[in-house]
C-alpha positions as CSV (number, residue, x, y, z in Angstrom):
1,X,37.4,17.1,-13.1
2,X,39.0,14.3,-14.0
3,X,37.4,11.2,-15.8
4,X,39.4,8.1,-15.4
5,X,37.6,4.7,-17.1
6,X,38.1,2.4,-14.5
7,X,36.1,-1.1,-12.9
8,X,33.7,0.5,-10.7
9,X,33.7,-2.6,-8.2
10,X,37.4,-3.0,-8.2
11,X,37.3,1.2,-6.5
12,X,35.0,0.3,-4.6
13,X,36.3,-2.3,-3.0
14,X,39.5,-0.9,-2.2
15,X,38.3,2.3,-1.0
16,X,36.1,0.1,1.1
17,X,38.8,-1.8,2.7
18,X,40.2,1.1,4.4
19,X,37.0,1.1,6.6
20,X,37.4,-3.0,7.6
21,X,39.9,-1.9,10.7
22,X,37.1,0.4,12.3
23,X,34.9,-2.7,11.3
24,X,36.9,-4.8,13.3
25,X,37.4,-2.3,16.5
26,X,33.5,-2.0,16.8
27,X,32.6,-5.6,15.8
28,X,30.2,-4.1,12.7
29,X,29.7,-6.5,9.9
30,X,31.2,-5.0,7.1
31,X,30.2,-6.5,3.4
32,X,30.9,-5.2,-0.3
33,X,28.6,-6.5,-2.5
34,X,28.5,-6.6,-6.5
35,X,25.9,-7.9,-8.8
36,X,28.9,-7.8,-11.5
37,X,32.3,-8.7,-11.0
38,X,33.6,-6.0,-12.8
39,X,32.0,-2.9,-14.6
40,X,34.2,-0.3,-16.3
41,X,33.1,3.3,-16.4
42,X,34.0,7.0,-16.9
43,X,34.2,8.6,-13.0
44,X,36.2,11.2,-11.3
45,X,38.3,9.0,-9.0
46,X,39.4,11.4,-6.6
47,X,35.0,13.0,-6.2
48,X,34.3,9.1,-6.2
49,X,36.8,8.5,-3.5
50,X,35.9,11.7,-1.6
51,X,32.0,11.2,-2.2
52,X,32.5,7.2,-0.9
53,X,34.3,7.6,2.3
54,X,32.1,10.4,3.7
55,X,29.4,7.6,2.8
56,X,31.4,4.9,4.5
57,X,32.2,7.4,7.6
58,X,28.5,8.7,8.1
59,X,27.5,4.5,8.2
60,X,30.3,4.0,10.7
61,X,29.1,6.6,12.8
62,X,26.1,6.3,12.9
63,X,26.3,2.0,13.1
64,X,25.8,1.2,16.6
65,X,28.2,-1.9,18.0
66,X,27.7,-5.2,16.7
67,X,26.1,-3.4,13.4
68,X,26.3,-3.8,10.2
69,X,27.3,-1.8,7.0
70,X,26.4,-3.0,3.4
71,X,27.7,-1.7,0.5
72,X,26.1,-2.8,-2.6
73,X,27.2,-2.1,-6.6
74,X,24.3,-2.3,-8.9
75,X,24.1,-2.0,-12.8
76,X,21.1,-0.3,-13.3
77,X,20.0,-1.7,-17.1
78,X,16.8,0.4,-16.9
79,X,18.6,3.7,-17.1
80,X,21.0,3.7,-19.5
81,X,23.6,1.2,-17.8
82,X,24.1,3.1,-15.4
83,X,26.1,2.0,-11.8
84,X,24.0,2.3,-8.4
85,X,26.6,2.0,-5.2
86,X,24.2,1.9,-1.9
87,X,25.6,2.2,1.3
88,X,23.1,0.6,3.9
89,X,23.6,0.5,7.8
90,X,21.5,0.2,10.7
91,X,22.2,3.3,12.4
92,X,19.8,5.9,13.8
93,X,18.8,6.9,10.0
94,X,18.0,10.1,9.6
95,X,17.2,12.5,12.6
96,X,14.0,13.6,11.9
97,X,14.0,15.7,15.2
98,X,16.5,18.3,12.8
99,X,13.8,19.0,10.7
100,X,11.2,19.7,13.7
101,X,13.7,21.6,16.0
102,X,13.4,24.7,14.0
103,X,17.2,25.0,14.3
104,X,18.4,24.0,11.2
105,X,17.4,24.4,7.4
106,X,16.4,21.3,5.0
107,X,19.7,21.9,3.8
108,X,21.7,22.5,6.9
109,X,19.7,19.3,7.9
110,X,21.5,17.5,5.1
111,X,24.5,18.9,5.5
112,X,23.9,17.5,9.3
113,X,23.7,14.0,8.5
114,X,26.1,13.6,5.3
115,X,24.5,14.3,2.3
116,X,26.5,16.6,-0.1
117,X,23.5,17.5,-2.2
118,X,20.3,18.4,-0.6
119,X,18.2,17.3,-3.2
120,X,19.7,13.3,-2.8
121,X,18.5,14.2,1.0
122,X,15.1,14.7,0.2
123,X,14.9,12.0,-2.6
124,X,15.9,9.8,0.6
125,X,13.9,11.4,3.2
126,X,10.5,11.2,0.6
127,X,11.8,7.3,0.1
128,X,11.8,6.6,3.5
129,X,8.8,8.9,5.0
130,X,6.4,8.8,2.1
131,X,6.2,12.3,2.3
132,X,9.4,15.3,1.2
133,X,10.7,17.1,4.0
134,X,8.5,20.3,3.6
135,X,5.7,18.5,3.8
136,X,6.7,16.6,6.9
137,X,7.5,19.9,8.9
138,X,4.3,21.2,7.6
139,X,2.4,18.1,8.5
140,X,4.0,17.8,12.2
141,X,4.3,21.1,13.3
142,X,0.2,21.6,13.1
């Protein structure tokens, strides 16, 4: 790895931008929010990069025509300063037919619908659901 101290936003932003033609194509509203205009921090530029267009190109997907993607950059003062980037759409979400099929693992399911680490899936998936994604297959295949 290597850490580069950088402004957060100003990355953000520009990887962003490369998205705003496909915005355009498919008519999605495309926004890049920041609570702060600029915050610098330690970050593997090229992970960051990596990590925030397969973001960016799951929402895309996913975003029906006419949508809209949101990107937002947080500072997060209760934990130690640290940076929260959210990417929100109004796509399908997650499938939770995956999880019911039978054909694919929790972590194939994350894998599936972009997540890199399964354990950010099922922090989402309990956010969302109320409930982790064990206990929903447990719950719905009764």
């Amino acid at each position: 790895m290597i850490y580069v101290t950088a402004d957060i936003v100003d990355f953000v932003q520009n990887t962003s931008l490369t998205f705003t033609p496909k915005a355009d194509e498919r008519h999605i509203r495309f926004v890049v929010q920041a609570d702060i205009n600029q915050i610098d921090v330690d970050f593997d530029a090229a992970k960051m990069k990596m990590i925030l267009n397969n973001l960016l190109s799951n929402a895309f997907h996913f975003t029906p025509e006419y949508g809209e993607i949101i990107v937002r950059i947080l500072m997060d003062t209760t934990h130690q300063n640290q940076v929260i980037i959210e990417v929100q759409d109004n796509g399908i979400g997650i499938p939770k037919e995956y999880l019911l099929s039978g054909d694919y693992s929790i972590s194939e399911t994350a894998y599936k619908v972009g997540y890199t680490l399964p354990t950010n899936f099922t922090r989402t998936f309990t956010k969302q659901f109320g409930v982790t994604p064990s206990q929903y297959i447990k719950e719905y295949k009764k």
